[in-house]
Legacy VTK file of the C-alpha trace (Angstrom):
# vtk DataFile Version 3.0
C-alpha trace
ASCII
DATASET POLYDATA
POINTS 263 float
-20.229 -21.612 -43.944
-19.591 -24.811 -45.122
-21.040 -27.776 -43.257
-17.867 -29.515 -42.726
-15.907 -26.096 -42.005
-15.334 -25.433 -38.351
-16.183 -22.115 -36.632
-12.628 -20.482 -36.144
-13.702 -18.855 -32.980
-13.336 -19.862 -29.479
-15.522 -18.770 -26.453
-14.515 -14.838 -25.408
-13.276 -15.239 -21.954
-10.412 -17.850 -23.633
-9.756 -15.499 -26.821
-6.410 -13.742 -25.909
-6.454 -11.584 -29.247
-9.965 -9.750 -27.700
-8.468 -10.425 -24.341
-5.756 -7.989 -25.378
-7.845 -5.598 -27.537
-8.993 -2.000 -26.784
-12.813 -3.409 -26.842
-11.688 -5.896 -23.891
-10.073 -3.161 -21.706
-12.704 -3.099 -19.096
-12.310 -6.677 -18.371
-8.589 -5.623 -17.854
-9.111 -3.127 -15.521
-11.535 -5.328 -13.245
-9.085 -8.270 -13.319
-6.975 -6.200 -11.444
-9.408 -5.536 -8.705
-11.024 -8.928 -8.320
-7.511 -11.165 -9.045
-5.945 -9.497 -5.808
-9.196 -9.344 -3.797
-9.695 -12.845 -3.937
-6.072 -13.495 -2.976
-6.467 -11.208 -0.270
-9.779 -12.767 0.913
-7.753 -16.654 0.618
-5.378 -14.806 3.257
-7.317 -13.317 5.268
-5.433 -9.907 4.784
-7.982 -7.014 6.171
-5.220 -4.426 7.268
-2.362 -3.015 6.059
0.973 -0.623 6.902
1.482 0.876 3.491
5.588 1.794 2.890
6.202 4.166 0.103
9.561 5.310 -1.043
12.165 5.463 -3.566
13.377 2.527 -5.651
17.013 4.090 -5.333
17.806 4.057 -1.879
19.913 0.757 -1.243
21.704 -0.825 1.360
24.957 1.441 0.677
25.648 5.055 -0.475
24.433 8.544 1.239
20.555 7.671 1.820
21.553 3.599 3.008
20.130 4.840 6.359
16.654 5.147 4.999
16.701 1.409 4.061
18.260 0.223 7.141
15.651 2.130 9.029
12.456 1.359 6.934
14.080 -2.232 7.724
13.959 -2.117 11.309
10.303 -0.136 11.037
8.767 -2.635 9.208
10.263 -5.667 11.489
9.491 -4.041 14.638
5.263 -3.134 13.090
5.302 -7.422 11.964
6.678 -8.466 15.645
3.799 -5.922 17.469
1.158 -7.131 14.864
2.383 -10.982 15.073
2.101 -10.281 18.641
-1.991 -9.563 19.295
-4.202 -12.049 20.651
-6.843 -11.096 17.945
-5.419 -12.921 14.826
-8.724 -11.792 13.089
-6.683 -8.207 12.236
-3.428 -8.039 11.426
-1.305 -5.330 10.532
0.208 -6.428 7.169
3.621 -4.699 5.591
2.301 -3.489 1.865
4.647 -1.487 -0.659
5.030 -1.390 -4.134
6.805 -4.212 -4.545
10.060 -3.706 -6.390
13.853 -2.449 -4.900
15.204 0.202 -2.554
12.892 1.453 0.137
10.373 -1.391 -0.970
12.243 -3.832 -0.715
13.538 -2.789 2.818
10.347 -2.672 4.322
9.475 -5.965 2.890
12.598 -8.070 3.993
12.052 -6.214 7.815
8.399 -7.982 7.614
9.749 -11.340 6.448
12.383 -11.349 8.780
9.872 -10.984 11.955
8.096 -14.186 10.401
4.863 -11.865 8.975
2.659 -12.060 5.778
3.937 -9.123 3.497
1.987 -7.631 0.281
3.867 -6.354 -2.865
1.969 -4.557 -5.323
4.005 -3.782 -8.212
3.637 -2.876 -11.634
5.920 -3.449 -14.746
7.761 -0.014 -16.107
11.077 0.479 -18.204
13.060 0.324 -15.589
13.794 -0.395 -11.848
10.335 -1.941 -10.791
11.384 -5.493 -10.252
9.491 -7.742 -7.350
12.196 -7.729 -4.551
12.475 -11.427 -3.172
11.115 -10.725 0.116
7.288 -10.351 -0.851
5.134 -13.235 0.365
4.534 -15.532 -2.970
1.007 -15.686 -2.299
0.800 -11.744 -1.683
2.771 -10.548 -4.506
0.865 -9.280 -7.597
1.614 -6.960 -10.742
-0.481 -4.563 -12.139
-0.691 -2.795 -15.394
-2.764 0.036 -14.618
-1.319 2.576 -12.262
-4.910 3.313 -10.759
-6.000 0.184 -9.908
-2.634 -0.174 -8.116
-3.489 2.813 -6.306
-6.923 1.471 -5.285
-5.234 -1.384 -3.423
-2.921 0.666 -1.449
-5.743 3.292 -0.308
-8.585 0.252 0.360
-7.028 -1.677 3.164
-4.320 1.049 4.383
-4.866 1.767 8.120
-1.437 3.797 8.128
1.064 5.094 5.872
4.725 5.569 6.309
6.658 7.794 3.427
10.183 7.700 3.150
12.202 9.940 1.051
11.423 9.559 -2.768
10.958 10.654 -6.150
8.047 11.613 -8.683
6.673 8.235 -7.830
6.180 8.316 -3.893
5.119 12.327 -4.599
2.533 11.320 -6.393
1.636 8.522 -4.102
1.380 10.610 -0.778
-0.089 13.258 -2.873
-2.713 10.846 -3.843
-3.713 9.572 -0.157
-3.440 13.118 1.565
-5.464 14.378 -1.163
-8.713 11.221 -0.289
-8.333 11.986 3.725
-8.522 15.740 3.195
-11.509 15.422 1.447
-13.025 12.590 3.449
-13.259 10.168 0.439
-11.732 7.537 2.937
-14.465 6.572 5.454
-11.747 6.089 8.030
-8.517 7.208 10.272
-5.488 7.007 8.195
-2.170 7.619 10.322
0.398 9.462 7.971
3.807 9.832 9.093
6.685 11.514 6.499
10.071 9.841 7.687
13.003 12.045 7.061
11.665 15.665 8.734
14.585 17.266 6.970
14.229 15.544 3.216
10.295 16.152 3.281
11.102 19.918 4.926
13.552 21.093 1.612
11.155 18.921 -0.762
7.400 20.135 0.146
6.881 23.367 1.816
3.979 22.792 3.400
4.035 25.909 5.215
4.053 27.965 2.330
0.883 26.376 0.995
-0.926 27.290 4.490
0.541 30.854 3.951
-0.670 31.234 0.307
-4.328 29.691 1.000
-4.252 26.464 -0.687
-4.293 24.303 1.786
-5.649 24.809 5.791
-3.707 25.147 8.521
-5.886 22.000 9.771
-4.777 20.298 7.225
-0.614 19.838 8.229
-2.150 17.313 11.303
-3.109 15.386 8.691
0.339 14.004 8.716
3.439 13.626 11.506
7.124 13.575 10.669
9.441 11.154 12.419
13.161 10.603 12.534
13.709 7.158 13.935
12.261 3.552 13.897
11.351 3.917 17.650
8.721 7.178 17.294
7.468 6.031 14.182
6.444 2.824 15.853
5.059 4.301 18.891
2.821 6.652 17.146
1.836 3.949 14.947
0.870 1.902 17.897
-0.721 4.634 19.585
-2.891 5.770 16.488
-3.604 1.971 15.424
-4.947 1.128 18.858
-7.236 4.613 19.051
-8.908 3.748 15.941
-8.445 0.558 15.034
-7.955 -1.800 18.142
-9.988 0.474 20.919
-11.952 2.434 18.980
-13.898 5.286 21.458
-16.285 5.465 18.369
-17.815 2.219 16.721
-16.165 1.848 13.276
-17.638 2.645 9.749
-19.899 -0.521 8.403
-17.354 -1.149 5.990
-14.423 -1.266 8.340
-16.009 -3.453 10.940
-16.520 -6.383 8.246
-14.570 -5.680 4.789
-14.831 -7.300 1.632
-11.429 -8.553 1.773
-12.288 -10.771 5.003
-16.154 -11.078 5.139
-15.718 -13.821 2.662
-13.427 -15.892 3.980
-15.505 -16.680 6.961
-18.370 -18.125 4.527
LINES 1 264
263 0 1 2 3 4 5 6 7 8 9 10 11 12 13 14 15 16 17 18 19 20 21 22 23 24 25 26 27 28 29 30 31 32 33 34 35 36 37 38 39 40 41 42 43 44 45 46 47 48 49 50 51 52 53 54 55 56 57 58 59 60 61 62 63 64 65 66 67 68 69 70 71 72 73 74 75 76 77 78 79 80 81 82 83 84 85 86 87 88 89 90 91 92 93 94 95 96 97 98 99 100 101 102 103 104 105 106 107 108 109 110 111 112 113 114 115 116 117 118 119 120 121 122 123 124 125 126 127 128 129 130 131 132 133 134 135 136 137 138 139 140 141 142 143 144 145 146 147 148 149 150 151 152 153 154 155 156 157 158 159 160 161 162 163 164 165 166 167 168 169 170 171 172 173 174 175 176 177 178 179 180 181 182 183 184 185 186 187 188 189 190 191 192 193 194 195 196 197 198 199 200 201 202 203 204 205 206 207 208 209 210 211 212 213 214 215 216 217 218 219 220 221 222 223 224 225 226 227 228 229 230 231 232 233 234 235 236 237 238 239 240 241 242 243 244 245 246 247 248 249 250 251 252 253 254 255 256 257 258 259 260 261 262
């Protein structure tokens, strides 16, 4: 090289071209678990209510009940979390971000003055952040995985509303980590819409062919109305979670997420 020629590189982490290569994909992958960690350790966010559900179902047409209900769910969980003396955990509103069900259980959160996460990811079409997401608690992800990772990591329930491939594969996903006991902690699962999740998944008919145990349909509830699915979240919540009969797992009694904001 020529004495007076200048090197034409620039330092890796500030080279976007081998930011955006194959060789850099790693680095990719763990930007999406440390970016939202350190958001969620800023505010203080150590629980969550995960919402999952279709993008479709709006405020009008034949489903418009399942948004108008995920609504009121989601306010009524914010007003009881908003509620405790113990600010230290909170019961946060999380879903995936974009419209229909999503969206619902988002604006219910915002309207009862809480803190609610939106994890979304960018795809062809529909996924959109809906307007009701906190700003500091909304994020978009490339990778479907790491997506997944945040929904499963601080989830202390789960509430699944009627939905397509994508919420299939989501409940799928979290049954499939508390049936095997990958999850080192109480997960309450409720399906909302007995009937929908009834014609869609016949759970009974796995039981009867021998792929799944019968001990394994109370790993989930179905409910029909804002008011049961809040008092069996309250009920499970406070068993596990708020008067535990058992001390909780090492990693539940101080997470990641909010061990470091108390440095």
């Amino acid at each position: 090289m020529n004495e007076n020629q200048e090197c034409p590189h620039v330092v890796a982490y500030k080279n976007s071209a081998f930011l955006d290569s194959a060789d850099a994909r790693a680095l990719r992958i763990l930007s999406e678990y440390l970016e939202p960690l350190s958001h969620f350790r800023r505010e203080r966010i150590r629980d969550t209510i995960v919402f999952f559900g279709s993008a479709r179902v709006g405020e009008s047409g034949p489903m418009s009940r399942y948004y108008q209900e995920a609504r009121t769910l989601a306010r009524l969980i914010t007003e009881w979390s908003e509620g405790m003396q113990n600010s230290s955990r909170r019961f946060v509103v999380c879903t995936g971000g974009g419209p229909g069900i999503m969206e619902a259980a988002n604006r219910g959160a915002r309207e009862a003055g809480g803190k609610t996460v939106g994890l979304n990811i960018g795809l062809p079409h529909e996924q959109t952040p809906n307007p009701y997401i906190t700003p500091e608690l909304c994020f978009e992800f490339h990778y479907f995985f790491m997506r997944k990772f945040w929904f499963a990591y601080l989830a202390k329930a789960l509430v699944v509303f009627p939905g397509g491939f994508g919420t299939l594969d989501e409940l799928m996903e979290l049954l499939t980590l508390v049936q095997t006991v990958k999850l080192a902690k109480h997960i309450i699962i409720l399906l909302y819409g007995t009937a929908y999740w009834k014609e869609i998944i016949n759970f009974d008919a796995l039981v009867r062919h021998g792929m799944i145990a019968e001990q394994d349909l109370e790993l989930f509830q179905c409910v029909d109305d804002p008011a049961t699915a809040l008092r069996l979240l309250q009920e499970g919540l406070t068993k596990y979670y708020l008067q535990p009969a058992e001390p909780l797992p090492a990693e539940e009694q101080e997470t990641p997420a909010i061990a470091k904001s108390r440095t």
